[in-house]
C-alpha positions as CSV (number, residue, x, y, z in Angstrom):
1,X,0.0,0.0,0.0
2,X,0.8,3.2,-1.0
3,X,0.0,6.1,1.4
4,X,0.9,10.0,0.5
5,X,0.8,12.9,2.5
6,X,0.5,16.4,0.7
7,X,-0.8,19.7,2.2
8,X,-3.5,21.5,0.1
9,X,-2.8,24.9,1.9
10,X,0.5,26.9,2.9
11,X,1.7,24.4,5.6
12,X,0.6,24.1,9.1
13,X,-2.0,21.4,8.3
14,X,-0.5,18.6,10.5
15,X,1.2,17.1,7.9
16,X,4.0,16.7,10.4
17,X,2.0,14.5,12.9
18,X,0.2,12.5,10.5
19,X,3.6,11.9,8.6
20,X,5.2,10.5,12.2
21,X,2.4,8.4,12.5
22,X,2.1,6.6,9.4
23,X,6.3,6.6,9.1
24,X,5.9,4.2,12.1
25,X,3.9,2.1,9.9
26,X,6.1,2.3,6.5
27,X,8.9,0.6,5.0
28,X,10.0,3.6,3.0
29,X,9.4,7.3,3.7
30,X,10.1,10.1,1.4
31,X,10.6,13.7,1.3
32,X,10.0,15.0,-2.1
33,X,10.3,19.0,-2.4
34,X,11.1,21.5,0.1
35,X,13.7,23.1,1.6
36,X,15.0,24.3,4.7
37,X,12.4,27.0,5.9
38,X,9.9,24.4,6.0
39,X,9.4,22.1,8.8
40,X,7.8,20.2,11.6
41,X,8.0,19.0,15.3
42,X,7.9,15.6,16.5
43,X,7.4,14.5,19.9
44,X,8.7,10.9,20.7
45,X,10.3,9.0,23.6
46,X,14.1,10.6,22.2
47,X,12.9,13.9,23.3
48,X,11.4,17.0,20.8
49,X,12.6,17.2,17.3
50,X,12.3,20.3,14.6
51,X,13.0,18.5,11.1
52,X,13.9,20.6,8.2
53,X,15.5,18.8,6.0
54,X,15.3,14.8,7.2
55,X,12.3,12.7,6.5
56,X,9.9,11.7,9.1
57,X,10.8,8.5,9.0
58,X,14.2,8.9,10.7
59,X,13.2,7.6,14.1
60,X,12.3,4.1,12.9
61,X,15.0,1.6,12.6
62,X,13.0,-0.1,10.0
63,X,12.1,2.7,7.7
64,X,14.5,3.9,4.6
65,X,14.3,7.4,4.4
66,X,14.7,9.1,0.6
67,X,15.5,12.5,-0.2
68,X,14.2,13.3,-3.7
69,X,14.4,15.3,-6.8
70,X,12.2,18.5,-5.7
71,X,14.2,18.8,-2.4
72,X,16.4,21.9,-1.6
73,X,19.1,20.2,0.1
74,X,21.3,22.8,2.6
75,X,24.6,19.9,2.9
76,X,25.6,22.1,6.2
77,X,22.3,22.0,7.6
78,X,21.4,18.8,7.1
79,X,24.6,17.3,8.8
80,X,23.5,19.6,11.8
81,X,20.1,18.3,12.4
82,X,21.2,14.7,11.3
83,X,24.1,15.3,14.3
84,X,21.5,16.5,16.8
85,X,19.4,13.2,16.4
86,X,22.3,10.9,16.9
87,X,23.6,13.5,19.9
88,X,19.8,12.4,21.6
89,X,20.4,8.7,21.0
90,X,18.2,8.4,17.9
91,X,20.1,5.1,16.0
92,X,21.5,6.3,12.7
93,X,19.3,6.6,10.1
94,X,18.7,4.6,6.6
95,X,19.1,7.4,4.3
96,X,19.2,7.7,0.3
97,X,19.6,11.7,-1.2
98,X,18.7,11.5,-5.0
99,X,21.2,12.5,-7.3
100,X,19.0,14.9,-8.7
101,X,18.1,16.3,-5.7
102,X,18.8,20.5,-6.0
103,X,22.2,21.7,-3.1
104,X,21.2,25.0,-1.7
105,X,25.1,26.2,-1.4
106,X,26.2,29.3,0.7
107,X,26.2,31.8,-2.4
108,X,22.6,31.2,-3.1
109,X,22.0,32.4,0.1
110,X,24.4,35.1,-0.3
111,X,23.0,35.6,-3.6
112,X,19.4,35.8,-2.1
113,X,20.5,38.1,0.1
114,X,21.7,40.8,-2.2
115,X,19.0,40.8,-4.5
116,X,16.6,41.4,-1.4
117,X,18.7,44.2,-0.4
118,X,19.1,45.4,-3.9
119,X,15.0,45.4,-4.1
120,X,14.7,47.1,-0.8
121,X,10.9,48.1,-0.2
122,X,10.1,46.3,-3.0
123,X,11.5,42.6,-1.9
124,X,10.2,39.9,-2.2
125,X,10.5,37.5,0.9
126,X,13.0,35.1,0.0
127,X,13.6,31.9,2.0
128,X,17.2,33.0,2.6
């Protein structure tokens, strides 16, 4: 069975909750687009977790987590919130990044940042 999670609105729809819950459930779970700025809290017996950038399924031994195509990958943030779970004795996690997957490097973000500032009143919000 085949089970998919997507959020009809701008976020804050529980996704995150419902996500945790099925993941316990799943053999595979998969982030497919997003980037850093987006995110959710999980709550487990390891303690309280804000994932950016790491599937849901990262707290179940069982469960191979895949990073696909549409995600923005940050490489150094990643490795930080990766780090934090093993630091709070969540067991390593099963993890495949797709090749295709898009790496958010620190010049975009530099690059983000000048065009806001070059835009000034006018910006745009950028997810720098």
């Amino acid at each position: 069975m085949v089970t998919a999670i997507v959020g009809a609105d701008w976020g804050d729809e529980g996704k995150g909750k419902i996500t945790d819950v099925e993941a316990a459930k799943s053999d595979i779970v998969i982030r497919f687009q997003g980037g850093f700025n987006a995110g959710h809290t999980i709550v487990n017996p390891y303690g309280k977790f804000a994932l950016h950038q790491l599937p849901s399924g990262v707290f179940y031994s069982h469960v191979t987590n895949v990073i696909g195509n549409g995600v923005a990958l940050n490489p150094e943030k990643f490795i930080q919130e990766l780090n934090g779970l093993v630091e709070h004795g969540v067991p390593k996690p099963k993890i495949m990044i797709s090749n295709r997957t898009q790496i958010l490097m620190p010049y975009h973000v530099l690059l983000d940042s000048c065009e806001e500032a070059r835009l000034s009143s006018h910006s745009y919000g950028s997810t720098r």
